[in-house]
Structure formats: C-alpha cells, structure tokens
N, C-alpha and C positions, 0 to 999 in steps of 0.2 A: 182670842184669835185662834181659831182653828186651821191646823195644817196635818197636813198626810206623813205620816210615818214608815217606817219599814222597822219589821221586827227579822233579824235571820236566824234561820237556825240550822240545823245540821239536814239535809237532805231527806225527806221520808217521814219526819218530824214534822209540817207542817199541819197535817190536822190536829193534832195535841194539843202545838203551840196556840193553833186557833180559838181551840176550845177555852186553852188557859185566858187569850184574852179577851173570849166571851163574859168568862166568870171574872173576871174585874168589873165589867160593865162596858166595856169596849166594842163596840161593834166591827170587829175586824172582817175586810173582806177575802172572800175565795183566794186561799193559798195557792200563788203558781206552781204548777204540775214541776215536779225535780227544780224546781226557783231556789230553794231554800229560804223563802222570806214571806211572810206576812205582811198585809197592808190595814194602817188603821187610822182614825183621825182622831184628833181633840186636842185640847189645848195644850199649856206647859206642864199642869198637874197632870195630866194624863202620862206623859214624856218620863216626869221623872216615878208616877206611880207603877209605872210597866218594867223599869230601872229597875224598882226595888222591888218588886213584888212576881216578876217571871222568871222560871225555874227552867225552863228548855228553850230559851233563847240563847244565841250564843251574843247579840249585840241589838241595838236601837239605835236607829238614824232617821234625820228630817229629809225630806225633800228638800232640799233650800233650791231646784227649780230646772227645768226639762223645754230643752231649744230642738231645733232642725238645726245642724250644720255641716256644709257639703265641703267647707274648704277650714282651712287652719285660722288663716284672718278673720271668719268669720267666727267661728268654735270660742276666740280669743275678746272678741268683741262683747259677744254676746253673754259669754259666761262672766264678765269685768263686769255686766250690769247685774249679777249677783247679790242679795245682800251678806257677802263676806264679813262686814262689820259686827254683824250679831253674834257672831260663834267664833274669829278669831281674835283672840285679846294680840296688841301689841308685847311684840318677842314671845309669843309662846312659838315652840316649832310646829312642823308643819311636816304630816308625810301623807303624801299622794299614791291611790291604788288606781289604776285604768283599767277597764277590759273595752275591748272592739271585737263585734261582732258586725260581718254583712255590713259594713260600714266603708265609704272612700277614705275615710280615717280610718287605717286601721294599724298603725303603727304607734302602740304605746307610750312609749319613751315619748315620744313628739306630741302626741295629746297632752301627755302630764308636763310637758314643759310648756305649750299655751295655757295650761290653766294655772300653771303658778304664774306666770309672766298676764294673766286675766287679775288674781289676785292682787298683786303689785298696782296693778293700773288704779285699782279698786281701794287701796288702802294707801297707798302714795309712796310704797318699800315692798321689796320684796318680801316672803316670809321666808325665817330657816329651815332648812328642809333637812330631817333626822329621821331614819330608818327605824323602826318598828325595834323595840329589844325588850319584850315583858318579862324576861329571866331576869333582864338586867336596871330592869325596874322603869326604861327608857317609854314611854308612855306618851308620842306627842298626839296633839289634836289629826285625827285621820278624817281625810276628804276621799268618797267614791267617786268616781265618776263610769259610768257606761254608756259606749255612746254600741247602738243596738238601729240597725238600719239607717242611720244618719242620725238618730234621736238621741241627746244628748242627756242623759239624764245628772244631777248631781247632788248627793244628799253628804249630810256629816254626822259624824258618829258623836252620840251623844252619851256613850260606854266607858268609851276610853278601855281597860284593860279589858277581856272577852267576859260574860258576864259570867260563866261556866268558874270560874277564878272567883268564889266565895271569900276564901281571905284563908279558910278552915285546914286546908292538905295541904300543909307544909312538907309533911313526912309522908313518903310514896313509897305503896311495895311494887312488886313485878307487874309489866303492865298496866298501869292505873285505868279508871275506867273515867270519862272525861264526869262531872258532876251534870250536866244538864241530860247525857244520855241516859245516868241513873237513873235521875228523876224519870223520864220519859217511861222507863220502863217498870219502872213502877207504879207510875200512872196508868200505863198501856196495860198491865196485868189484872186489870178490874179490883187493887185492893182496897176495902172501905174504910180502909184508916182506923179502924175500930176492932179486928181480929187481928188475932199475932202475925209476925211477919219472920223469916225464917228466912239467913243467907249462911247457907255454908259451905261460900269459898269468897268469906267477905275481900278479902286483900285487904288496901289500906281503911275499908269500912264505908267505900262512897255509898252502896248503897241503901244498907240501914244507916245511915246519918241524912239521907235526902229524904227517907223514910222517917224519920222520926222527925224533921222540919218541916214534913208536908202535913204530917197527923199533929202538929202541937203549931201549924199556923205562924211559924219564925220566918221571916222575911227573909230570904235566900241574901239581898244586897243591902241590909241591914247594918255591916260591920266592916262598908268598904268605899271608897271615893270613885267620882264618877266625871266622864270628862264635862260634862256639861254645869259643873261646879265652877270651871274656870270660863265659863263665857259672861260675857258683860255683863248681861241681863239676866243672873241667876237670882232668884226668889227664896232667898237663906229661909225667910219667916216661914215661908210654901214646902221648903224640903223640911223643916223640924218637925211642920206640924202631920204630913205625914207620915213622916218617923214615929214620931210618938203615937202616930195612933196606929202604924203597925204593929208597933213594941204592946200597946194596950191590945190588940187582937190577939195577941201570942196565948197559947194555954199552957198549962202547967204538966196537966195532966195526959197521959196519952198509952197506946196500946202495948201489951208486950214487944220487943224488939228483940231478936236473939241474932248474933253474929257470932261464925266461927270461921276456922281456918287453919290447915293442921304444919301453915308457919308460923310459928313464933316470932321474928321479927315483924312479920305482916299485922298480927294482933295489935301488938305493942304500938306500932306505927298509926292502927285504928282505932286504938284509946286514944293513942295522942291527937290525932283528928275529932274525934266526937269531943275530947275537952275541950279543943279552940272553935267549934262549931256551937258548943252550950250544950250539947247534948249527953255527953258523958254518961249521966245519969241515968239517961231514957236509954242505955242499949244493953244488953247482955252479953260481955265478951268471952270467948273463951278458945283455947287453942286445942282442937280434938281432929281427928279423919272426919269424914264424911260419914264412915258407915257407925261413930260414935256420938252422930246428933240425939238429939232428946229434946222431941219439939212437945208443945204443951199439947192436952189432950182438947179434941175438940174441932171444930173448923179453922184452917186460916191458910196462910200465901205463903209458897218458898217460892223468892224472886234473888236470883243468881246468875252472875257470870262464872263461868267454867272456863278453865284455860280454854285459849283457843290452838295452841300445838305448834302457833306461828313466830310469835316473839319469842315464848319461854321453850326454851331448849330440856330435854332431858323430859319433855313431858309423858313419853311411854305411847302407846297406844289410845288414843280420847276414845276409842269405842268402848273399850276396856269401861275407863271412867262415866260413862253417857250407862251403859248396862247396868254400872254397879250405885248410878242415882238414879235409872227404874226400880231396882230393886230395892235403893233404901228408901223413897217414896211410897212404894205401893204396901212396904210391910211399915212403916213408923207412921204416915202421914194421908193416911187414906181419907178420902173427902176434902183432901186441903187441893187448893188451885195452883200450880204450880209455872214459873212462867221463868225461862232459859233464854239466855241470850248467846249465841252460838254464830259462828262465821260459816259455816258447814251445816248445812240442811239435814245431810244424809245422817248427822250424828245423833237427831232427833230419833229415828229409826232404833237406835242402839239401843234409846231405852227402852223400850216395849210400850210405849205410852200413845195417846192420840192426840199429837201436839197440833195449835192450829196456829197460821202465821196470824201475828198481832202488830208487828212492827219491823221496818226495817229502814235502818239509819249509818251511819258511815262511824264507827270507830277510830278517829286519825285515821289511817289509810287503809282500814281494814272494813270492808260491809259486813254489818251482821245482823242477825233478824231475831225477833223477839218471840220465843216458841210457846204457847201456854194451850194449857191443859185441868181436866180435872180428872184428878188421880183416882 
C-alpha cells in the first residue's frame, strides 16, 4: 500500500534532507520553500527505513488524509471518517498539535477539541490526551493537524521522540549543538568521508560522532524506539530485518577523526558520547586551545561550531577568536576545506578567509549559516 509521507526538518535544511532521501531510493518531492518538510511516498518499509536510516530530519509522519472544512460540524464529521484505528492502539495517550492559517477556523484550542471529540466518534471513547515531556520520558502518540485556507490536512507522527535524540548525548557541555544540524553540516561541507576531519571546538563531540556514523555507515536510529512500534499493524519481522541489514552495512573501518577543546569537562563529556554512540574508537580526543591543534599532514576538512557570544557568557570578543582561526588555518591547514558554523555573517570577515554561504538552518532559536572555504 503506498501512502504520502512527510519528513520535517529544521528550516533551510530541506535540500540535504532531499538529497538524503534520494540516496535511500526514495523519490522524494520538491521541498517547500521555508515548509520545513519533505514529501515522499512508499510503503511501511519505506516509513520505517527513513526512521532508521535519516540523519537531518527531525521526525516522519503519514498523511492519514486532507478535507475542505468551512465550519466546526463539518471539520468534526469529516475527520471521524479517518482511519484512526491504524495508529491509535487502545489507552495509548494522545497529544494534539493545531496550526490555522487563512482559515474560518482559526482558533486552535477549538480545532483540536473537534478532532479529539472526531477521534471518540471514530473509536467509540475518547482518547487521553498528555502533553509532550521528552525530558521526562512522556512520549504519547502525536497527531498534526493544519488546517491552511479551509484545507484540512491531518498526518501522525510515526517518531515518537524527535529523531535528532540518537539515544548517544546523555552528557552535554555549553550550548549543545542539536545532532541532525551536525550532521547537515557536515554533509553541507562537501566532506568525502575518506580524508581527516578536524573539530576544534568539539563541545560535547556532536560533530565528529555524526562524522564518524556518517563515514562507517551506523544507522543514526539503530539503538532507539519508534512510535510506530506501538501501532496495531507493526511489522516486528519487517523492522528486524531491516535492522539487521543496517547493522550488516555498518563498516569497521573509517577516516582519521580528530576532536578537541580546550574544556576539559567538555572532552570528557564527548568521550562519554562517542562510547554510547559505538564510536569511541573512531575519534581522537583531546583537550588543547585552538592555536595547539595538530591536524595530519595532507588534505582534509575542519567542520566546527565556534561559540556564538549569545548563550555562553564571558566569551570575550568572537572577532578576536574568528582572526585567531584564520590564522591558525592558513598557517597549520592549508589546502584543507574548512566549513564554520556562525550566527554572525560579519564574523566570517574576521578571519581573513573567502568564506561562501553553504547553509543556513535554525539552532533552537538562534539562525546560523554554514561558512566554507578553501584555506
């Protein structure tokens, strides 16, 4: 049975994510312009092979199906012919997200109570309805719904916790940087997964450890549960097998990794991430300044976040810091490609470099754009 999907992800991100679900074999179509989503089709193995195997999405949802409605009765009617049954099991809870835009419905609250009260009609109870708490492990089945000039669209998350939540960053230093934006930017850096890669101002390590799962082929959602586990008609035999044959694509082998960071708890905190990520092995940690890296000789990629001077206090001058990585750049790492992630355009300037934009995507509530270069 083929059905339409949504893949979201962070804003600005959506040709990456494209790309990513080209290389599955997905034929996903034209990313809406600032949408933050992806549209794609195919069956259940598709559903849950997108689950496990995409790296800058932050979730996967079905269509479960798209009305006109101009009044509340109707909106109520229409969505109760749902097929609800496929995706909520009895007593699992229930939380509801509304947006209205350019809609005669456009009051929230009152959309999302006809479509629980559509649900009820549909299933012959209402469902419990529990607020969103991923700290606190509270995880229930989430229903979208947008209803966008009268048009009603309604799809379910088939995620469950955001997919960007590996299972790996227990331990976080200052700022963390979210794990799908990692990855993106190190996709977005042109690196061939085959020459070293070089982060020194790893923090808690997100991104040489998205870096070494992207070059050794580990399944980003490999080591973590998915809400579409809990729906009626889950396919146990269909997810093992391809588990297993993720886990069989996995390599062993893979390119220099080098991480630094002249925190100490930060280090510490990104060993402990690459051990519950598998990758321990593949990265090279170490706690030194900037101007004490010692990258290998030869070509390869420094892909880094630099503070951005907004969260963390006490950061000094970022010009200062942006100067003093032209210069240890141009004299350690010449011919290497270098690609910054920065909230502040103008701090590009500071290095003395010819940075070009590669990317720009939303950091939790901060935009930042992805600067690369060759040194």
């Amino acid at each position: 049975m083929t059905e339409t999907f949504s893949a979201a992800c962070s804003p600005g991100l959506e040709p990456i994510l494209q790309r990513e679900l080209r290389g599955l074999g997905l034929a996903a179509r034209e990313p809406r312009l600032n949408g933050g989503e992806v549209e794609f089709q195919g069956s259940v193995r598709e559903l849950y092979r997108a689950n496990l195997l995409l790296r800058t999405a932050d979730r996967v949802a079905v269509k479960l199906g798209a009305f006109y409605a101009n009044t509340f009765p109707e909106l109520r009617k229409k969505a109760s012919r749902l097929s609800w049954e496929r995706y909520l099991a009895p007593g699992r809870p229930v939380a509801l997200r509304a947006e209205c835009r350019r809609s005669r419905l456009y009051h929230k609250g009152a959309v999302a109570e006809r479509l629980l009260a559509a649900i009820a009609d549909n299933l012959g109870k209402p469902p419990r309805v529990e607020e969103q708490d991923e700290d606190a492990g509270r995880v229930p089945q989430l229903v979208l719904v947008r209803l966008e000039a009268n048009l009603c669209t309604v799809t379910i998350d088939s995620s469950g916790a955001p997919l960007h939540r590996r299972g790996y960053r227990l331990a976080g230093a200052k700022a963390p940087l979210r794990e799908t934006l990692a990855c993106a930017a190190v996709m977005a850096s042109g690196w061939d997964g085959a020459s070293p890669l070089l982060d020194p101002f790893c923090g808690s390590g997100t991104i040489p450890i998205e870096a070494a799962l992207l070059a050794r082929r580990i399944a980003p959602g490999a080591a973590r549960r998915f809400a579409f586990m809990d729906w009626a008609g889950f396919d146990a035999p269909l997810w093992d097998a391809l588990l297993a044959d993720a886990r069989a694509q996995a390599g062993s082998a893979g390119p220099r990794i080098i991480a630094s960071d002249r925190d100490a708890g930060a280090v510490r905190a990104a060993r402990a991430n690459a051990g519950r990520a598998g990758v321990a092995g593949c990265i090279e940690f170490s706690c030194r300044a900037l101007s004490a890296i010692e990258p290998p000789s030869g070509p390869g990629w420094l892909v880094c976040n630099p503070p951005y001077g907004v969260r963390l206090k006490g950061s000094g001058d970022l010009r200062n810091l942006y100067a003093q990585l032209g210069n240890v750049l141009s004299a350690k790492c010449p011919g290497w490609r270098a690609a910054v992630l920065c909230s502040d355009t103008r701090l590009f300037g500071s290095a003395g470099l010819s940075f070009e934009l590669a990317m720009s995507a939303m950091n939790g509530p901060l935009k930042v754009r992805l600067g690369t270069c060759l040194v």
